[in-house]
C-alpha positions in Angstrom: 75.2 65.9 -18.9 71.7 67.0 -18.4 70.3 66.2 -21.4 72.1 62.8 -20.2 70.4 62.5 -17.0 66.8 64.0 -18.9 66.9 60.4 -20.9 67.3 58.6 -18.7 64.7 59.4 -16.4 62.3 59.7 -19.3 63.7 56.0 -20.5 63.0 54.9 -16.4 59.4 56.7 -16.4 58.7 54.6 -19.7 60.2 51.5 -18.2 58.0 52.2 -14.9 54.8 53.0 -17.6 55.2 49.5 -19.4 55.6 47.2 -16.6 52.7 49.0 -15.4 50.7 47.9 -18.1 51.8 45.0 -18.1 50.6 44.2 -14.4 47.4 45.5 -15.6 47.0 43.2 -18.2 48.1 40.6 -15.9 45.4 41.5 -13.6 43.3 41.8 -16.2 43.6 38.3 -17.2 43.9 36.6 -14.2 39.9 38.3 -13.1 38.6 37.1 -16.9 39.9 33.9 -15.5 38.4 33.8 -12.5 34.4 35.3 -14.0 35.2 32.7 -16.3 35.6 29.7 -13.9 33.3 31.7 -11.3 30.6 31.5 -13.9 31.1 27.9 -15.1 30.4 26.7 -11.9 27.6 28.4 -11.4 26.3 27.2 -14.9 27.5 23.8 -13.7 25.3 23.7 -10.4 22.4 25.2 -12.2 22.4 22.5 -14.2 22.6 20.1 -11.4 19.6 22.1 -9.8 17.8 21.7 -13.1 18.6 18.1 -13.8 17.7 16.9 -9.9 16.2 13.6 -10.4 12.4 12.7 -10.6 11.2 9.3 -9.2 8.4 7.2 -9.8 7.3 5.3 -6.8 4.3 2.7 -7.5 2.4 2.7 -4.4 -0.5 -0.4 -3.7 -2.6 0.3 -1.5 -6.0 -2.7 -1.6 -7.3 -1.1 2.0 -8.1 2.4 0.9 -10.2 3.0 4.1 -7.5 2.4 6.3 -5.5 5.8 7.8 -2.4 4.8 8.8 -0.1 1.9 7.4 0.4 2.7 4.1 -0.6 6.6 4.1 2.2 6.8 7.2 5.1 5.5 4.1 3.4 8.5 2.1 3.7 11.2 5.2 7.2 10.1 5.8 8.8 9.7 2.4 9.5 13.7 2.4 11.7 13.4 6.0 14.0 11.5 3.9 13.5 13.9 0.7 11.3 12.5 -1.2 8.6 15.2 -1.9 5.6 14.3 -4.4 5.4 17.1 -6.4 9.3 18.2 -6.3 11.1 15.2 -6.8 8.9 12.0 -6.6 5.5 11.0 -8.9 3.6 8.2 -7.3 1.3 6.2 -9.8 -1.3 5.2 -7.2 -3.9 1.9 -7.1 -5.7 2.4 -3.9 -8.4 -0.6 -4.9 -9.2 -4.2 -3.6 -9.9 -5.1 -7.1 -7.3 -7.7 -8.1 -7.5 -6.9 -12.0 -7.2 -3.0 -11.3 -4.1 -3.3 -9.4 -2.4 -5.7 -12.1 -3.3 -3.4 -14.6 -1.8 -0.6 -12.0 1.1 -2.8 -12.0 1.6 -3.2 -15.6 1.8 0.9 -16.1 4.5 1.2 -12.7 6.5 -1.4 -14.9 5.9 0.1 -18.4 7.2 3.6 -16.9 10.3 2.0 -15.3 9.5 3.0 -11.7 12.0 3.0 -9.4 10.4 1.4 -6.4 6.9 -0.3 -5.9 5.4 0.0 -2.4 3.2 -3.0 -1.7 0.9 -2.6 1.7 -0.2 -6.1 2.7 0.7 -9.6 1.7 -1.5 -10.1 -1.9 -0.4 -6.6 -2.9 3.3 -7.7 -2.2 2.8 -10.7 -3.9 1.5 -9.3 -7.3 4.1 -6.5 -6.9 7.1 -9.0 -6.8 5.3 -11.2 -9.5 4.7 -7.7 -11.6 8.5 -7.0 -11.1 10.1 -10.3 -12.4 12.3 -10.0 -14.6 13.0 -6.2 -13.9 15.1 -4.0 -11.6 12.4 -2.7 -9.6 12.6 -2.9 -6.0 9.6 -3.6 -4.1 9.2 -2.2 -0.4 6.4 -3.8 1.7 4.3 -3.9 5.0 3.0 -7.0 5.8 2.4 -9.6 8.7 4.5 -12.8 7.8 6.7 -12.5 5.2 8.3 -15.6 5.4 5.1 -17.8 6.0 4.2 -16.7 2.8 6.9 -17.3 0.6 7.7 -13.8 -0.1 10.9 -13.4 1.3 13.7 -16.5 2.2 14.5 -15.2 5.2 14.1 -12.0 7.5 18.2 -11.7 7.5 18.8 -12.2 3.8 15.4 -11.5 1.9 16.5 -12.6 -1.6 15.8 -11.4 -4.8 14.6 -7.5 -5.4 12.3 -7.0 -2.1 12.6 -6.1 1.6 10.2 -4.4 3.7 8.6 -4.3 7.3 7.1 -7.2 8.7 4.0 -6.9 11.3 3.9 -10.3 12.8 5.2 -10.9 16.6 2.7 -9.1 19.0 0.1 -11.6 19.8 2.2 -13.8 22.0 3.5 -10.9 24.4 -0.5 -9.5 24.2 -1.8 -12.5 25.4 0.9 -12.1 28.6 -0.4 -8.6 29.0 -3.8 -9.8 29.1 -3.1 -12.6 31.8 -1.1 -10.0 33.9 -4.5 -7.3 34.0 -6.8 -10.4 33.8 -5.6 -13.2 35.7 -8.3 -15.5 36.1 -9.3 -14.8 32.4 -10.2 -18.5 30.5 -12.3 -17.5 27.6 -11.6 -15.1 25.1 -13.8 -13.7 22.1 -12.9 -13.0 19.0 -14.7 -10.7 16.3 -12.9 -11.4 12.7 -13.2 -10.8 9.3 -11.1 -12.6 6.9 -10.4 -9.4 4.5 -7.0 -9.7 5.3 -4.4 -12.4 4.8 -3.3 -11.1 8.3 -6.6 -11.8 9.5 -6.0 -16.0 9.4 -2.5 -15.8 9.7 -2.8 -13.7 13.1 -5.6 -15.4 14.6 -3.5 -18.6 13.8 -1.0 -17.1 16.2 -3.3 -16.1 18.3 -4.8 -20.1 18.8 -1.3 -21.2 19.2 -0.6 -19.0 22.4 -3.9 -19.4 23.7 -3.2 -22.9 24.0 -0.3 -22.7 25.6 -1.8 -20.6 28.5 -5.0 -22.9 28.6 -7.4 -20.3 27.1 -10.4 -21.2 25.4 -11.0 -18.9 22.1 -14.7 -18.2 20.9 -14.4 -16.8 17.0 -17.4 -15.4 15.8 -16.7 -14.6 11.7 -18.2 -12.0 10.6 -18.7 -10.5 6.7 -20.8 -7.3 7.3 -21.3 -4.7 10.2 -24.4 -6.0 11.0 -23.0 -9.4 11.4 -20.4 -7.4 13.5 -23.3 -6.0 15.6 -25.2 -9.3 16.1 -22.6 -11.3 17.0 -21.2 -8.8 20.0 -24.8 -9.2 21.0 -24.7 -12.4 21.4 -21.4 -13.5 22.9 -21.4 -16.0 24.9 -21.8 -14.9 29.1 -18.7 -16.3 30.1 -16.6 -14.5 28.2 -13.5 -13.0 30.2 -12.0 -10.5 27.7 -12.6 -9.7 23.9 -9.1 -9.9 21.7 -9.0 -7.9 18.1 -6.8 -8.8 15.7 -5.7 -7.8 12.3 -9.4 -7.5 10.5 -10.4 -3.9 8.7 -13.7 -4.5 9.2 -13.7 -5.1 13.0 -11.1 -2.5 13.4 -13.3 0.2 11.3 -16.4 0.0 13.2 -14.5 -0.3 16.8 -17.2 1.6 18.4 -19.6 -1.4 18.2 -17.1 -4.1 19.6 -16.4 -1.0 22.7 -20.6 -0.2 23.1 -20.8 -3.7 24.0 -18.0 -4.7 25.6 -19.0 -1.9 28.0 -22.1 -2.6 28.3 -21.2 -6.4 29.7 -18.2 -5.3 31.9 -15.5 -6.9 29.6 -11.9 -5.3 28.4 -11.0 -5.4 25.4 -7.7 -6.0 24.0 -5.5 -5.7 20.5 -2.8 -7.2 18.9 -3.4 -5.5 16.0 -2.8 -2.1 16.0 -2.1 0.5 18.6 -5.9 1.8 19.4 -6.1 2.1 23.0 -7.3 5.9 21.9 -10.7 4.1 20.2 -11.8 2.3 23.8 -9.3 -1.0 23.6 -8.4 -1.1 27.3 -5.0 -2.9 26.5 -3.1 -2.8 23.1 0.1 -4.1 22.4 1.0 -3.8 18.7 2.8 -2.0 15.7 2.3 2.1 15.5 1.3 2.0 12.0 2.6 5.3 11.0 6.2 4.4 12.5 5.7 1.0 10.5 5.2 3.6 7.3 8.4 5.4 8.2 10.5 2.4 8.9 9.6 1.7 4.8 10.1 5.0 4.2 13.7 4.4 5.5 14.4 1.1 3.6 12.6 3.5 0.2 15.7 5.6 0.8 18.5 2.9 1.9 17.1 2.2 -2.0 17.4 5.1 -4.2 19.5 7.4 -2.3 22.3 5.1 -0.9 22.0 2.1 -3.6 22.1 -0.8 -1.2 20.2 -3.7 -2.7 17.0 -4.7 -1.4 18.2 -8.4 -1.1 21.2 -7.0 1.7 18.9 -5.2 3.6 17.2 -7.4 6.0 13.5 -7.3 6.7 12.5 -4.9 9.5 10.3 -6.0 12.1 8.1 -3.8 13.0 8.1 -1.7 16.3 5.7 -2.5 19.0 4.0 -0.2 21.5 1.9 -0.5 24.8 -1.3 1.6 24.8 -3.4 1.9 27.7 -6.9 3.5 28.2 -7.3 3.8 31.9 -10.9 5.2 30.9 -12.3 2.3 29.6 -11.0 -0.1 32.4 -12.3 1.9 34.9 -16.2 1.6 32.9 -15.6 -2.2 32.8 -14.4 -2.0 36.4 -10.9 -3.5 35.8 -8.0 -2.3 37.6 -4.5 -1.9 35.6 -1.6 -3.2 37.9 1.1 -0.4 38.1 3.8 -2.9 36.8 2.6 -2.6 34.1 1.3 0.8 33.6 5.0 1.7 33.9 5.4 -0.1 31.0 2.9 1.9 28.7 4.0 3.8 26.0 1.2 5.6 25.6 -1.8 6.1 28.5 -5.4 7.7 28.5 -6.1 8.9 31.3 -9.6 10.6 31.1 
């Protein structure tokens, strides 16, 4: 009976032993499992990690010496993760030489890029001719996209373009003007046609000016001394001097401000923000925000895939800049209507 009851708790420690072991392996198999898979997917995101997609962004750029519009697309590109150097290569033409920026063009297409940004309306224009045919999207700034055939429509741009257009300041500039100037009847304008903006602004510019009865004086200029000479000799009736979209004017501000002070007469801008350079009043596009509205329509682009023909043109924001320093040296009050209106304001 012992020996009896010695089996069989022998026979129950065995029993005990081998389902023991057999847990163990169990356990064993269910962690090689788990490394296993733990591992894969760590293989699996490395490999993501590794295999992160580089763009190529053409970037046309035919006004070099200008800061902000098409440099502001460059500064914002990495807020929406687009970092040159990480995961974007830009293949650059920063010229106003026609043949280098088609040959520019012809390497963005012969390396496949995957957008072309296009700052102003002959750079857009070759861009979308250099595209034809492809599945490049082309971004732009510019001031009248339609006017110029680029795009159908604002709402339903067409074909494999979209971008930011800067045309629709002048008339609400020319109110702004009236409200600090009211008996203002001439204006004077400074211009150099280096732009297409340049003709197609002051066009705008003629239009509402008419419309309020103003008489406009445009003195074309082609060189900085031509800039100088003819702000020497504007005519004496002149009420207010209005800047438009002209690089040359616009780079060498200081001479259009000298004078204006000089002869007691505000100046004002519809084309760009630059009440910081002297412009008494200017009502007109940020041109770093109008880079990062592109930006944004760069990354509606690659990142979210919407087509550049269902994403309608943007046009671009508009700000109020007053410089409260420079009306008071041309003696010229700025009502506070419209001071509380300003988005931005000098004060001294």
């Amino acid at each position: 009976m012992m020996i009896s009851n010695l089996y069989e708790v022998r026979g129950c420690r065995l029993l005990r032993a081998r389902g023991n072991m057999r847990k163990n392996k169990s356990y064993i198999y269910l962690f090689s499992i788990f490394t296993a898979i733990s591992l894969s997917l760590l293989l699996v995101n490395y490999a993501c990690q590794k295999k992160e997609k580089i763009y190529v962004i053409g970037y046309i750029n035919p006004n070099p010496e200008e800061e902000e519009g098409a440099q502001g697309f460059l500064r914002n590109m990495p807020r929406f993760g687009f970092t040159e150097g990480k995961n974007v290569t830009y293949i650059k033409s920063e010229t106003k030489d026609t043949k280098a920026i088609e040959k520019a063009l012809n390497d963005m297409t012969a390396k496949h890029a995957d957008l072309i940004f296009a700052m102003s309306t002959p750079a857009a224009k070759l861009a979308l001719h250099a595209a034809e045919g492809t599945n490049i999207p082309v971004v732009f700034i510019m001031y009248n996209a339609v006017g110029t055939g680029v795009v159908k429509s604002l709402v339903r741009p067409g074909g494999n373009i979209t971008g930011v257009q800067l045309r629709g300041s002048t008339p609400k500039s020319l109110e702004f003007l009236l409200a600090v100037v009211p008996d203002a009847k001439h204006i004077f304008v400074p211009i150099k046609f280096d732009t297409g903006a340049a003709k197609q602004s002051l066009d705008d510019l003629k239009q509402g000016s008419a419309k309020c009865g103003l008489k406009v004086t445009v003195s074309e200029v082609a060189t900085v001394d031509d800039l100088r000479a003819a702000m020497s000799s504007m005519p004496g009736d002149v009420d207010a001097i209005f800047m438009l979209h002209s690089w040359l004017v616009g780079s060498n501000m200081n001479i259009v401000i000298d004078n204006a002070i000089k002869r007691k007469v505000p100046v004002f801008s519809a084309g760009h923000v630059d009440f910081k350079n002297g412009v008494v009043l200017s009502y007109a596009p940020l041109d770093d925000r109008s880079g990062l509205q592109a930006a944004r329509l760069a990354r509606a682009i690659l990142r979210d895939g919407n087509p550049p023909s269902d994403l309608p043109v943007e046009t671009a924001d508009f700000f109020l800049g007053i410089n409260l320093k420079t009306a008071e040296a041309v003696g010229l009050k700025i009502p506070n209507s419209i001071l509380q209106q300003a988005d931005f304001i000098i004060r001294e």
